[in-house]
N, C-alpha and C positions, 0 to 999 in steps of 0.2 A: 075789372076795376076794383082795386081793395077799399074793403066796408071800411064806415067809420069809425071802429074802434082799432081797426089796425092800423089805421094812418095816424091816429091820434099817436098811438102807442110806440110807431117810429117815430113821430117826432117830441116825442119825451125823449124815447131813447137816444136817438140823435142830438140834441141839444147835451144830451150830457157826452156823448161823444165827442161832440165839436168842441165841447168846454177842457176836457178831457187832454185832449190834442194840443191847446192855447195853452192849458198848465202846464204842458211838459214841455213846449216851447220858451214858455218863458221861463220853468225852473234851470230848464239848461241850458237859457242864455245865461243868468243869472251864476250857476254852478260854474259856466266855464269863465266868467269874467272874475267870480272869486278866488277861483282857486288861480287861476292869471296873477293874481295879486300875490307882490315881493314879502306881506307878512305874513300870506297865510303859509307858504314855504317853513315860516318859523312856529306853527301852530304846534308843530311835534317835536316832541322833549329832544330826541336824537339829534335835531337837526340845529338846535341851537350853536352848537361851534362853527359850524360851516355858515349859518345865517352872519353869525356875527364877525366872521372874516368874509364873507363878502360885502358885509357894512362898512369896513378897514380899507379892503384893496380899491385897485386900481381901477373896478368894472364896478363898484359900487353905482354908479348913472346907469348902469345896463340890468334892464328887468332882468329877473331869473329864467323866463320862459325863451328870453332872444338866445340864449347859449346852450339851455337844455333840451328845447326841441326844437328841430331840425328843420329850416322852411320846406315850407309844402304842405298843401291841406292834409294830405296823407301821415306826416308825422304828426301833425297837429291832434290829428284823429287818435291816432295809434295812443301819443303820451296821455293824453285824458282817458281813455278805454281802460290804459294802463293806471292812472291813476285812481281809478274807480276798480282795479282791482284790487289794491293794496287798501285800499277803504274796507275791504272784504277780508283781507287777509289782519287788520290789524283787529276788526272787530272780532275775527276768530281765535286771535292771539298766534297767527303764525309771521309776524314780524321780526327780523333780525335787527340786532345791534346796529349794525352799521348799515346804512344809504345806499343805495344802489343807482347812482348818477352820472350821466359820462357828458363830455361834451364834443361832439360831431363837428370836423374839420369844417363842413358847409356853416355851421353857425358863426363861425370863427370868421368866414369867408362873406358872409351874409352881405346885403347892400348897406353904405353904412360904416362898415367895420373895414377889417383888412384885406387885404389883396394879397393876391399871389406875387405879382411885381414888385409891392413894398416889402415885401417881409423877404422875397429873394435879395434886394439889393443893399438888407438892414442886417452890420456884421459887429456887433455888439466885443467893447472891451473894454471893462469895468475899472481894470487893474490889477484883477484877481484873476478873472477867469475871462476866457474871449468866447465867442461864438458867434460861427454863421451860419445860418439859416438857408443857403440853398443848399449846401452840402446834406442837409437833411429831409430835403422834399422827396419825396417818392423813393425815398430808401428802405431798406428790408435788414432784419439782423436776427438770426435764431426765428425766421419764422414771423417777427414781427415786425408790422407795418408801423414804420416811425409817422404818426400823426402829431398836432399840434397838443393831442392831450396825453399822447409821451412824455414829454418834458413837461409839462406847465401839469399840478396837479393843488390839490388842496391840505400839504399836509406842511406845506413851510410859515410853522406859527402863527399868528394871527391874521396872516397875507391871504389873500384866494386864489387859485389858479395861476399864483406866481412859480416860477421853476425852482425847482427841488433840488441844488447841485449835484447831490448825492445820486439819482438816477442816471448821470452822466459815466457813471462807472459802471454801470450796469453791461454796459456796452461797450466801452473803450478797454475797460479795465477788467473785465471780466472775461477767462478764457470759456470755451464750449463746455457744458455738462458733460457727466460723466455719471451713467446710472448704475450705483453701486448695488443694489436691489428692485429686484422685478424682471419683466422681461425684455427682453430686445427691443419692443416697439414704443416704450416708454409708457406702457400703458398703467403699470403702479406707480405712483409719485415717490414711494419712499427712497428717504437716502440718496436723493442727488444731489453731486457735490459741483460745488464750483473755483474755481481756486484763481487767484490773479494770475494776470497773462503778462507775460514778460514784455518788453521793446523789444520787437525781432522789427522794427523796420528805423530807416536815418529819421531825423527829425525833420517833418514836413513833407515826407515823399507820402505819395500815393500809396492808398492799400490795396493789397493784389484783389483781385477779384474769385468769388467762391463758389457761385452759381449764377444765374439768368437773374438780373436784377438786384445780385444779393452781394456787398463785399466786404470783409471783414475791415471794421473801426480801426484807424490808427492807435497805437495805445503808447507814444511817444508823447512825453510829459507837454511840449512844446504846443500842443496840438489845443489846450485848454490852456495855458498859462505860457506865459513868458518870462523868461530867467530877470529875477531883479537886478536893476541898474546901477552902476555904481559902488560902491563898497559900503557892505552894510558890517555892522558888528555884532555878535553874536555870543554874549559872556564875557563877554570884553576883547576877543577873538576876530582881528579884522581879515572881510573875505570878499573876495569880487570873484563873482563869478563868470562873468567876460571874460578874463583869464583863465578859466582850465576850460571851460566852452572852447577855449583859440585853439589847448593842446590837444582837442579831441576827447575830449572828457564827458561820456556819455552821465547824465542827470542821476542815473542809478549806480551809478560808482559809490554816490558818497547816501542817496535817499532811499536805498535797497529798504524794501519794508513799509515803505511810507502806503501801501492797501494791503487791508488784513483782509483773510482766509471768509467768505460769505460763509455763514453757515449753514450747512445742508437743508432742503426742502423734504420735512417732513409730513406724511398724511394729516397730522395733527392741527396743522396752518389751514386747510378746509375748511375743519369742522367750526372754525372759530367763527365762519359767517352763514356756513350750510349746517343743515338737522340730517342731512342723508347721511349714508354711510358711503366710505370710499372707494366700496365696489365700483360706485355708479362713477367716477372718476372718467375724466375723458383721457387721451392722450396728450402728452407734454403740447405737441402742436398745436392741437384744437384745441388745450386749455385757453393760449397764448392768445388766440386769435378771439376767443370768449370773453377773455377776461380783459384786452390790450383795445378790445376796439366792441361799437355796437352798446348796447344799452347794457351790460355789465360791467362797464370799465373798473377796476379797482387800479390801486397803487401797487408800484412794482414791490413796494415793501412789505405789502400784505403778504406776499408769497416767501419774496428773496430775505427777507429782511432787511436792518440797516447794515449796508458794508459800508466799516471807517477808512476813511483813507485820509493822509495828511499827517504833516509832522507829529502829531501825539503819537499818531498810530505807531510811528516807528520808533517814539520814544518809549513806547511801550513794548515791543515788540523786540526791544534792547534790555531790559527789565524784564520780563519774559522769556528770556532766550530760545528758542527752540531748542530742546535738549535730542530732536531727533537726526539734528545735523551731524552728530556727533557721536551721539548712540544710536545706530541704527538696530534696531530690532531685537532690542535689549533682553525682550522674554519673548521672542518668536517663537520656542520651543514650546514654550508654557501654552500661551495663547494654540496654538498649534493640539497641543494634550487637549486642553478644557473644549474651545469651541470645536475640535474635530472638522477642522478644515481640508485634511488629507484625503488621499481618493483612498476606496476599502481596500481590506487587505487581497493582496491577488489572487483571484479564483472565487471570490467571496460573493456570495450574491443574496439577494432578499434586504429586507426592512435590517434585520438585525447583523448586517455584515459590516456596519458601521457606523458604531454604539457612539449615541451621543451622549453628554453629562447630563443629568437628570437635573442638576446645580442650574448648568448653564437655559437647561431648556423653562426655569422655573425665575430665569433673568437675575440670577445671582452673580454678581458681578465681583471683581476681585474683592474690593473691601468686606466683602461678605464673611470673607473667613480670615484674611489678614486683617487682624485687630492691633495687634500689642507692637509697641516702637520699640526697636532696638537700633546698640550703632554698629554701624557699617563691621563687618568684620576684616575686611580687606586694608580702611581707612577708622580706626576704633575713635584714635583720637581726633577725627577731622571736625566733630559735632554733624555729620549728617548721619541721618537715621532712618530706618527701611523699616516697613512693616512686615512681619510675619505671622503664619497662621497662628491660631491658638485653637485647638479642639475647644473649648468653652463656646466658642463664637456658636457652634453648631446648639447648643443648649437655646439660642434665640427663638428658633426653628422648630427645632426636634424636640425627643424623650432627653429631661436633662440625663447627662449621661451619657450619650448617645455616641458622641465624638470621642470620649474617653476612650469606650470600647471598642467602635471599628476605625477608629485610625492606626492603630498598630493591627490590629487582624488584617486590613489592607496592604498595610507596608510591610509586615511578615510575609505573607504570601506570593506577595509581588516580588519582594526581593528573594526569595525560595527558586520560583519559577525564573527568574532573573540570571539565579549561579548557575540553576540548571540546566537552561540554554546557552552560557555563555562556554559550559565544561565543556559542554556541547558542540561548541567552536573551535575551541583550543584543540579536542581531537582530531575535528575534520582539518585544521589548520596542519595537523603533525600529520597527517597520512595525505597532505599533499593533493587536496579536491580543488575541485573548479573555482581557481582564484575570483572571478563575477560572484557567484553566492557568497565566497566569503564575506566579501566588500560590503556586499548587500545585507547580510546579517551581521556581522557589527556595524552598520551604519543604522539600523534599528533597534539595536543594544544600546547603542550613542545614545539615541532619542530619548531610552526611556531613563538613562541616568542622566542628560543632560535636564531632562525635566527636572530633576530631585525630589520629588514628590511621592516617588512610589507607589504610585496607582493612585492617591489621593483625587488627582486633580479629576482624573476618570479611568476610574478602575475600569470596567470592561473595555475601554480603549487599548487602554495598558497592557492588560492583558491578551486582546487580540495580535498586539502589535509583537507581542513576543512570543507569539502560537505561528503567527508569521516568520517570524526569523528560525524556527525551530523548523518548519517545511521548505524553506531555501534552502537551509542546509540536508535535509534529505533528498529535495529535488537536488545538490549539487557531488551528492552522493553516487548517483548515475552517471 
């Protein structure tokens, strides 16, 4: 039996145990019924825009907690644990810009709220834009699961969680990536391109199907919008469109252009909400699925950006010409010299068998040394005007000076070794050798005069490529 100074002594300590226990009961009933509360959402400076468009929209009657956590005691748990962690992360100043808040289909779906049957049988058409909503239930595209916080997001002006039209093309109107840097698996984000996807199907047919659950969006104009009625005027220009619709007139006859070119996703779009470095980068997939659904949902615009689509676009885009329809691959050659896109020269092996510009590896890009405007020599009096190098430009950089003296030692040399390979030619050409070499070595003589540069743009390029054409013709010699 314990003496009485130890029973005393548990029940001191005990009482403060017991009391101990009731405080942190009550502190966190108190903690979760607060932070429960629609104003304290708005207690952090960040959050004021999205407080104050859920004030505006249409779920302003709907607490903040019914849409951002998920029924179930277990989410209930989860988002307070969570929100007690970012109480940690902001006292330590590891807080980002922007909010990290998604909302979960089940909330959407909650008792109460909407139903699977209503929002199937609800097929909205404004007069601008049409939409129905079964067609989007349970579908997949690139990977992602189309949920209710695909379309509905928070970034259409003072609205909350109203639809974005612009997302809509994300998908309809956007063809598949296309990873211009990194590797195969997609596992560097740099430089993938997107480009709009033509109408390859009739207006309102089905789209083929692409995988197990997954089939590629229609992207026929008709699918989102319907041709206006009637005869409208346009400049004063009367047009009905019912009539070329009857002759077969497909909508991009006359609106080619009407979505511009997304702009590429580069590593840099990360860092704007992450402190890591882009090592840590998932794969294009598993971004989509991180970032598209689960408790990091952001907006497709964070990544993709805004792609315009709509008549400006193609007013613009008429104003803008694309001058590549037309000139195709106007300095291929050039571009070709400077970045050293070519496979090496053959038989060539190691780091140095295929010398890159020291320029280009230092991201000197044209305007670097094309400084000074002149016109056109072809077109003098047309009023357009080309830029061309100026050795001064190099003084920006370098020892002033610097340009003076090796831009002719380059282009001396070059052109030296130039005659002397081509004399070179002209012999083998008269004694009748293996017409293949020849071809071959003036088709790399072409190269380095079609450049015009003279070694400028990369001398040791230059110069390999005509030490090249000088062993063709000895191997054509045998």
């Amino acid at each position: 039996m314990p003496r009485f100074p130890e029973r005393l002594r548990f029940r001191r300590w005990g009482k403060w145990i017991i009391l101990g226990f009731v405080g942190f009961a009550l502190l966190g009933t108190v903690s979760v019924e607060v932070t429960s509360r629609n104003d304290f959402c708005n207690s952090c400076h960040i959050m004021e825009p999205y407080y104050t468009s859920w004030s505006h929209g249409s779920h302003k009657n709907v607490d903040c907690v019914e849409c951002h956590i998920s029924p179930g005691v277990t989410n209930f748990v989860s988002a307070k644990l969570n929100g007690l962690g970012q109480v940690v992360d902001d006292v330590l100043n590891r807080t980002s810009t922007k909010p990290s808040a998604s909302v979960n289909e089940l909330s959407c779906l909650r008792g109460g709220c909407h139903t699977t049957e209503t929002l199937e049988k609800r097929v909205l058409n404004n007069g601008v834009f049409k939409f129905d909503h079964s067609k989007h239930f349970n579908q997949k595209h690139l990977g992602v699961e189309i949920t209710c916080g695909t379309c509905h997001s928070h970034v259409k002006g003072v609205e909350h969680f109203e639809v974005n039209t612009g997302v809509c093309i994300n998908c309809h109107l956007v063809g598949s990536p296309t990873l211009v840097a990194g590797d195969a698996s997609g596992k560097q984000m740099a430089e993938i391109h997107f480009r709009p996807r033509a109408n390859g199907s009739a207006h309102g047919a089905e789209p083929p199907k692409v995988g197990e659950g997954e089939k590629v969006p229609p992207s026929s104009c008709t699918t989102c919008h319907d041709a206006p009625k009637g005869e409208i005027s346009f400049r004063g220009q009367p047009f009905e469109h019912a009539k070329f619709l009857a002759f077969g007139a497909t909508c991009e006859s006359c609106h080619e252009g009407v979505t511009a070119t997304p702009p590429p996703i580069d590593d840099g779009r990360c860092l704007q909400c992450h402190t890591f470095g882009i090592e840590r980068s998932l794969g294009s997939h598993e971004m989509h699925k991180v970032h598209t659904t689960g408790h990091h949902k952001i907006e497709c615009f964070s990544c993709h950006g805004a792609i315009r689509h709509g008549p400006g676009v193609q007013a613009a885009s008429l104003e803008t010409f694309d001058c590549n329809r037309c000139h195709v691959d106007q300095h291929a050659v050039q571009r070709r010299t400077y970045f050293n896109i070519s496979e090496p020269p053959h038989g060539a092996q190691g780091p140095e068998s295929n010398p890159i510009s020291p320029m280009f590896v230092a991201h000197v890009d044209c305007t670097g040394c094309h400084t000074d405007e002149r016109p056109m020599t072809a077109k003098p009096n047309s009023g357009a005007m080309v830029k061309v190098a100026n050795p001064a430009s190099c003084d920006r950089c370098h020892q002033a000076g610097l340009g003076e003296r090796m831009i002719p030692l380059w282009q001396r040399s070059t052109r030296a070794l130039y005659d002397e390979v081509e004399a070179q030619v002209r012999r083998a050409e008269s004694e009748q050798r293996d017409p293949a070499s020849l071809a071959r070595a003036r088709d790399l003589l072409e190269l380095v005069k079609s450049d015009g540069s003279w070694g400028v743009h990369n001398p040791r390029y230059t110069q390999s490529i005509l030490e090249q054409a000088r062993q063709v013709i000895s191997g054509g010699a045998k």
